[in-house]
N, C-alpha and C positions, 0 to 999 in steps of 0.2 A: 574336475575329476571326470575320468571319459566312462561313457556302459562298462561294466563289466562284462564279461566275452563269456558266452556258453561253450563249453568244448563239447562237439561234435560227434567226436568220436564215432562215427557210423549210423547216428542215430535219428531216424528221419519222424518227425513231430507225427503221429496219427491224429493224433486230437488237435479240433479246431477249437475247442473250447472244454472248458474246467468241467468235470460231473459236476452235478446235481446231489450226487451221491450225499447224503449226510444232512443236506439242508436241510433241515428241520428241529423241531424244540424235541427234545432229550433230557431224560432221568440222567442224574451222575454216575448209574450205575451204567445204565445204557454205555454213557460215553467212557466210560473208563475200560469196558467190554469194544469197544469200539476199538479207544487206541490201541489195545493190545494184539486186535485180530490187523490192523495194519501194521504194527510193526513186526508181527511174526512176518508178514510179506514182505516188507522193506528188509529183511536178514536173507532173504533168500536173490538180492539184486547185487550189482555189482556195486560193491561201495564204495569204491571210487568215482564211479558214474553221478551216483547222487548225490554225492560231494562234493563234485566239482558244480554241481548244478544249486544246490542251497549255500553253497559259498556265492553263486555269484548272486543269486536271491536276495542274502544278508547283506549283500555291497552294494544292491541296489538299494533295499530299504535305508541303507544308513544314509545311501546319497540323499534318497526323498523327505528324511525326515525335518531337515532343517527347514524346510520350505515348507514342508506339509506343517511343522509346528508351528511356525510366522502366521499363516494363512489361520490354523486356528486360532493361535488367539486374538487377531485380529477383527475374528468375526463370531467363533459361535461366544463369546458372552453377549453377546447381544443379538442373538439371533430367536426368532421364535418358535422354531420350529426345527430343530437340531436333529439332523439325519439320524445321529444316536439313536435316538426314539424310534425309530425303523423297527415298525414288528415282524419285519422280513427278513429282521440280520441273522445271518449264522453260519457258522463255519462249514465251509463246504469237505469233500473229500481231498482236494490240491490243498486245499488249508492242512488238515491232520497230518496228509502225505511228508510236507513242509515242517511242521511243527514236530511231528513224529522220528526225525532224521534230522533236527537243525541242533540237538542236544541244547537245545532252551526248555526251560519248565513249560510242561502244558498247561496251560489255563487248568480249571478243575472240572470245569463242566462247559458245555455248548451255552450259546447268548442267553437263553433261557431255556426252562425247561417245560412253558405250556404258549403255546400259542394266547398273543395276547396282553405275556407279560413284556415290564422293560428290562432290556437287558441290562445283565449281571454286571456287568463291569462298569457302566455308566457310572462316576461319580460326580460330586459335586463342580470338579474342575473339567469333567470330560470324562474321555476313558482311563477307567486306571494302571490297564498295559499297558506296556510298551510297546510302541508299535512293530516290531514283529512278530510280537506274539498276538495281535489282532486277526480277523477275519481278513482277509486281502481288499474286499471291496472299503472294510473301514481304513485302510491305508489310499488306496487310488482314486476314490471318489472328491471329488470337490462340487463344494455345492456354487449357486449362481454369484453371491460376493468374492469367492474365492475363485473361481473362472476369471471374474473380472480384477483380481489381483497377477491372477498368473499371466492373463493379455500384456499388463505393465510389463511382464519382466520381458528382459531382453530379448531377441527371435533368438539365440544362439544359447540362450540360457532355457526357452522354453524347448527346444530339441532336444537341447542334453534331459531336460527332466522325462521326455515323451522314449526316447533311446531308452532311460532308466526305468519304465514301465514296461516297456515291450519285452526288454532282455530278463526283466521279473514275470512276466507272463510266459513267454516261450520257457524257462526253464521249469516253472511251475507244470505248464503242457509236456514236458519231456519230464518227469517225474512219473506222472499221471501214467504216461504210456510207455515208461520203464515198467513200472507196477502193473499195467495192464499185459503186459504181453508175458511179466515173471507168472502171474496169474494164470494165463490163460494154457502155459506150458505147462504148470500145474493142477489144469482141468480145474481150476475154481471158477 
């Protein structure tokens, strides 16, 4: 299966990388206050624009997930130290942007809601989303056993997968800067 293609449409990436925005632990009320003041901004974009851009977001996760699942179970049952446990993880503002317009259920709340704690979703097999509905870094990260899995695969199968991350970052980055620029026309 080849990247899925961002359509262009006129639209040139301002952002070189993801806000910061949101990263941090959050009350459920916080975040429920949260999605809703993004998606009154995402009604105000063109919705075709971001459609076409979390369509090809969901073709790339679905690309990644067969590999990204191999790779887990391959390694975190016996790992000791499970990126999971990350008291850094949390959904950024390209996450919600994402989640917000991908007409998937939101999670209920951000990874946790005090610095410190582990995150909510961790269960006993892993995470118990689905991988599109995760944080993006819990989808792209690979830890050092899985690096060293992905070396095996093929050079023509590791492009396609490295293709399937970039064209899931750019359109994440043209989200972002859809909603920044709807934003900023409307002095917010």
């Amino acid at each position: 299966m080849s990247a899925p293609e961002s359509p262009r449409e006129g639209l040139l990436t301002a952002r070189t990388e993801e806000s910061s925005q949101y990263r941090r632990p959050m009350e459920d009320e916080e975040w429920r206050s949260v999605v809703l003041e993004l998606r009154r901004g995402l009604a105000r974009l063109d919705s075709r624009q971001v459609q076409a851009r979390v369509l090809g977001i969901r073709q790339g996760l679905n690309c990644l997930d067969a590999m990204m699942s191999r790779y887990c179970e391959l390694t975190c049952g016996s790992c000791p130290d499970r990126c999971c446990h990350g008291k850094n993880i949390f959904y950024n503002r390209a996450d919600l942007l994402f989640l917000a317009s991908s007409g998937l259920d939101l999670p209920p709340g951000q990874t946790r809601a005090r610095h410190g704690e582990p995150c909510r979703y961790l269960g006993e097999r892993g995470c118990d989303l689905d991988r599109a509905r995760r944080p993006y870094v819990c989808v792209w990260f690979l830890c050092e056993p899985q690096v060293k899995l992905f070396r095996q695969e093929p050079p023509h199968f590791q492009r396609q997968a490295l293709k399937w991350m970039e064209s899931i970052r750019r359109s994440r980055l043209e989200i972002e800067s859809l909603f920044e620029r709807a934003s900023r026309k409307d002095g917010r």
